[in-house]
C-alpha positions in Angstrom: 82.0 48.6 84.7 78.6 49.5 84.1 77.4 47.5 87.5 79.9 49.1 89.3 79.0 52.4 88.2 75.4 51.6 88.7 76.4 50.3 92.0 77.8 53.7 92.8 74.7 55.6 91.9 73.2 53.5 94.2 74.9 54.3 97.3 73.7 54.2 100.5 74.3 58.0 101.8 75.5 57.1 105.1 79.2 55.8 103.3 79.1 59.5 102.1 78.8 60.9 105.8 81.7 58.6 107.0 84.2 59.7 104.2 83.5 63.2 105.1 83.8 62.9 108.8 87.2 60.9 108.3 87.9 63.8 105.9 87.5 65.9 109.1 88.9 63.8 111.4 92.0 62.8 110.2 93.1 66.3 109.4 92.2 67.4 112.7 94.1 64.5 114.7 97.6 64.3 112.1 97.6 68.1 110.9 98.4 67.7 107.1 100.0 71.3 106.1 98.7 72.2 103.5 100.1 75.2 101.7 98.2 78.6 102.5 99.0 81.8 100.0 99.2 84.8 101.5 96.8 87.5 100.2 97.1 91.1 100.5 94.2 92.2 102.5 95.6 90.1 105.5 99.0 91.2 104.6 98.1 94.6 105.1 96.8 94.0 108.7 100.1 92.1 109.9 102.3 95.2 107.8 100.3 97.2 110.0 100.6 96.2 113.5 104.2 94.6 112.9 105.4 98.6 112.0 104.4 100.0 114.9 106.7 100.9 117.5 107.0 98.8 121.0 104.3 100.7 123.6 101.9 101.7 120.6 97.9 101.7 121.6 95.9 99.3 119.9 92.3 98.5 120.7 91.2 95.3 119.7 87.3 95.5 119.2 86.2 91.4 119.7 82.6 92.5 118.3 81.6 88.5 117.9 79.8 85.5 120.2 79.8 82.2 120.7 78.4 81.6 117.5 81.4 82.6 115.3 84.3 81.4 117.7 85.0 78.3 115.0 85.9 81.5 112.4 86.8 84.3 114.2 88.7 82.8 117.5 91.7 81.6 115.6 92.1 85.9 113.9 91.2 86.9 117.2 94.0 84.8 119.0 96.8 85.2 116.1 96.3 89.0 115.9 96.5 89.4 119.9 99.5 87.4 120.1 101.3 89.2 117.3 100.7 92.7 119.3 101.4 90.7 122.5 105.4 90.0 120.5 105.6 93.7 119.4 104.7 94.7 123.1 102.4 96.9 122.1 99.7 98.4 125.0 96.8 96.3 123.7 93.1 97.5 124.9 90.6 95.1 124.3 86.3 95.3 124.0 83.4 94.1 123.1 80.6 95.9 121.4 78.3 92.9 121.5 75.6 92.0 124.5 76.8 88.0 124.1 80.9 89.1 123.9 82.3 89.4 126.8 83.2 85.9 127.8 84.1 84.7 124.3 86.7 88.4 124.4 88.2 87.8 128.3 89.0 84.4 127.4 91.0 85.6 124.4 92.7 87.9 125.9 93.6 86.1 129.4 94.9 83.3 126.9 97.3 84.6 124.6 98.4 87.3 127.4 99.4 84.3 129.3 101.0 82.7 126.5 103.0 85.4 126.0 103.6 86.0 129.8 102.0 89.6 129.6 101.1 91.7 132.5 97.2 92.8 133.0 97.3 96.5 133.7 100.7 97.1 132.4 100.8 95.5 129.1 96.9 95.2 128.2 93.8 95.8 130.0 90.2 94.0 129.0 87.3 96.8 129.2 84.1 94.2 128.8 81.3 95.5 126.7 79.1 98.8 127.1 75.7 99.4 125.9 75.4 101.6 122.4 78.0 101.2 119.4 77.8 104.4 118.3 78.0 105.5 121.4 80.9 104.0 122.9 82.7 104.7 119.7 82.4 108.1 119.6 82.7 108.4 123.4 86.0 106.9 123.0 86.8 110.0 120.4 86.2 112.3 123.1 87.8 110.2 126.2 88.1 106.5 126.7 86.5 107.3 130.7 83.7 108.5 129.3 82.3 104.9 127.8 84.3 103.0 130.3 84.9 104.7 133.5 86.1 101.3 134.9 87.2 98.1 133.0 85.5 95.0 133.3 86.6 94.1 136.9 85.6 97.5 138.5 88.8 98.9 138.9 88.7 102.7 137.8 90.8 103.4 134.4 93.1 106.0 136.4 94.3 103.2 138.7 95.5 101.2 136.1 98.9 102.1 135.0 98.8 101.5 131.6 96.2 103.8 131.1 98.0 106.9 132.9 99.0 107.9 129.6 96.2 107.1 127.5 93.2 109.2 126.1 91.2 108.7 123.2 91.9 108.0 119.3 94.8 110.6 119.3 97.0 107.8 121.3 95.6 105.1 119.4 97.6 103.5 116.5 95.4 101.4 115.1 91.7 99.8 115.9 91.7 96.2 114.8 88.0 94.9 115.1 86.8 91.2 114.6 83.0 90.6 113.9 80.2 88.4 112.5 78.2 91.4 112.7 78.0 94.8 110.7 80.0 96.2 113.2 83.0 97.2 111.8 80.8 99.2 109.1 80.4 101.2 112.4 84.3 101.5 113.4 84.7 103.0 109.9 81.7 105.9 109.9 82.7 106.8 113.6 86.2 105.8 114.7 88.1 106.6 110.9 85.7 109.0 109.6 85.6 111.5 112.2 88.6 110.8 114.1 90.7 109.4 111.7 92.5 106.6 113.6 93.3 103.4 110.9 90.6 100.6 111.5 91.5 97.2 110.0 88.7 94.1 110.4 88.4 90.4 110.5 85.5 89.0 109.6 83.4 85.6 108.8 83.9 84.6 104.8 80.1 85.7 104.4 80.9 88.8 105.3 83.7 89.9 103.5 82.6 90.8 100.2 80.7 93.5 102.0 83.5 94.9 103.5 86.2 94.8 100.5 84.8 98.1 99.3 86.2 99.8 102.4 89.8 98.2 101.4 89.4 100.5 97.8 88.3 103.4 99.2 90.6 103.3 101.4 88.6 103.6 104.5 89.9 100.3 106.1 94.1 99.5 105.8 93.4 96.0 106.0 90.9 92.9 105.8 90.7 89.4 107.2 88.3 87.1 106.3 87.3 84.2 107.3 89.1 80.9 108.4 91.3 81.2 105.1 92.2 84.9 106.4 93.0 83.0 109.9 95.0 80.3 108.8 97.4 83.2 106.2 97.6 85.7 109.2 98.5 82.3 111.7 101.0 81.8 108.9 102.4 85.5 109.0 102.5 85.3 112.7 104.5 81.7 112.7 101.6 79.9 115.5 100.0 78.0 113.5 96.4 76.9 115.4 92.9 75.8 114.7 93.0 78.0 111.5 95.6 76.0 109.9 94.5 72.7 110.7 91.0 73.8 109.8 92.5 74.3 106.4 93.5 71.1 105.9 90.2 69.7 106.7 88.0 72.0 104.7 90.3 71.5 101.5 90.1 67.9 102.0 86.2 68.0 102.1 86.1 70.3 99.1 88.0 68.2 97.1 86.3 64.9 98.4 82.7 66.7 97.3 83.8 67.7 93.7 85.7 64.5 93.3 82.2 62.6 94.0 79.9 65.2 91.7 82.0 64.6 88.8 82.4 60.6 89.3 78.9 61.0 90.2 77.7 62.8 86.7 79.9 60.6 85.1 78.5 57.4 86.0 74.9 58.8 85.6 75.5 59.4 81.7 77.2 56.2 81.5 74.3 53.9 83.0 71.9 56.1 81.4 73.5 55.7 77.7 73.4 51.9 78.5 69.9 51.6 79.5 69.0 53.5 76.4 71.2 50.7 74.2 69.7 48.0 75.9 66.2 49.3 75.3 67.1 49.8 71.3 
C-alpha cells in the first residue's frame, strides 16, 4: 500500500493532463446530462421575456468579443431564440469596437433557426462609437445613434421599425457582456428612462452585478456558463452550455478527487518514513 501510494506521489504530470483532457473530451463527444438547478436570477430573465406579448420590442445589447464567446455565446444564442419563439421584434447591438461579427453571427443563426424574417421580425444595428452616448441617444430616438443598421439601409425603410422609437416602445433591454457595460445600461437606459435591463454575464463578473438584482435596478441576472446551461434548460435547446456542464463538473470532481487522494497518501508515506527512521 505504502509503495503504491508513494508511487502516486510520484506521478509523472503528464497522466494528470490526459485524465483531464478525456474528462473534457468524453463529455463533449457523448453528452452526459448532468442535472442543472434552476436559480432565480436566470429565472427572472426567462419570466421576463416569456410574459411579454407576441410583437413586443426587445433590444438585445451583445456588448462582448471573441474573447468570451466560450461563456457568453451559448446566453446569447438561448435568449435570442427564446424571443425568436415569442415572436417578439428583436433589435440587436453591439456596444463594443471588436462585437460586431461575434453579434451578426448570433443573430443570422438563431433567426434562421427559427426561420425569422430580417426586417420584419428583427433587425441587427452593428455597433456605434460612445456607450453613453448611444444609450441615451436611444432615449431620445433610436435614428439618432443609428440612422442606418449595419448594412446601410436607413431605419425608416425597414418595416419593423415604422413603429418603433426609443425606450417608450421597448419592453425590455437584455444585455450580454464581459465588460462593465451593463453597469452602463442601468445608470442610462433604467435610471433615466426606466425601461427593465436584465444582463448576462461571465462568472467573474457576476458578483459585481448581483447588487443591481437587490436594489432592484436589474429584473434579472445570468451568469456565466452555469447561467447558460439553466436558461438553455428553461428554453428546452440544450447546446454548448449544457454539454459544457458536464465537462466542467467532471473536471471539478476529477481535481478534488486527486487533492484529497493526493493529501492522503502524503501523510501516509510521510508517517511511514518517520516509523522507519525510529
Amino acid at each position: 500500500m505504502k509503495n503504491l501510494l508513494d508511487k502516486f506521489l510520484k506521478m509523472d504530470r503528464r497522466y494528470i493532463f490526459f485524465l483531464v483532457a478525456l474528462g473534457v473530451i468524453i463529455p463533449l463527444i457523448v453528452p452526459i446530462g448532468l442535472p442543472v438547478d434552476i436559480t432565480k436570477p436566470v429565472k427572472d430573465v426567462y419570466d421576463a421575456i416569456d410574459s411579454l406579448p407576441e410583437g413586443s420590442y426587445v433590444i438585445i445589447s451583445l456588448d462582448y468579443d471573441p474573447a468570451t464567446i466560450p461563456e457568453l455565446d451559448p446566453m446569447a444564442y438561448a435568449i435570442l431564440r427564446h424571443c425568436f419563439r415569442k415572436n417578439l421584434k428583436v433589435i440587436t447591438m453591439t456596444l463594443l469596437p471588436a462585437g460586431p461579427g461575434v453579434a451578426e453571427m448570433a443573430t443570422k443563426t438563431c433567426a434562421k433557426l427559427e426561420n425569422k424574417k430580417y426586417g420584419e421580425d428583427y433587425v441587427f444595428l452593428g455597433y456605434k462609437v460612445g456607450v453613453s452616448a448611444v444609450i441615451l441617444g436611444i432615449g431620445e430616438d433610436i435614428r439618432i445613434p443609428f440612422p442606418q443598421d449595419y448594412y446601410g439601409t436607413s431605419i425608416d425603410d425597414l418595416p419593423m421599425m415604422k413603429g418603433y422609437k426609443n425606450y417608450d416602445d421597448t419592453e425590455i433591454v437584455i444585455t450580454i457582456s464581459g465588460t462593465n457595460v451593463p453597469a452602463s445600461w442601468v445608470a442610462y437606459a433604467h435610471q433615466r428612462y426606466h425601461v427593465n435591463v436584465a444582463s448576462g454575464v461571465t462568472a467573474v463578473m457576476a458578483a459585481d452585478f448581483y447588487p443591481y438584482l437587490q436594489t432592484g435596478q436589474m429584473v434579472g441576472l445570468i451568469g456565466g456558463l452555469k447561467g447558460a446551461a439553466e436558461y438553455e434548460k428553461l428554453v428546452g435547446v440544450p447546446g454548448k452550455a449544457f454539454v459544457g456542464m458536464d465537462a466542467q463538473s467532471i473536471i471539478h470532481s476529477l481535481i478534488i478527487i486527486l487533492i484529497i487522494i493526493g493529501n492522503i497518501a502524503y501523510f501516509i508515506v510521510r508517517k511511514s518514513k518517520k516509523e522507519g527512521v525510529g
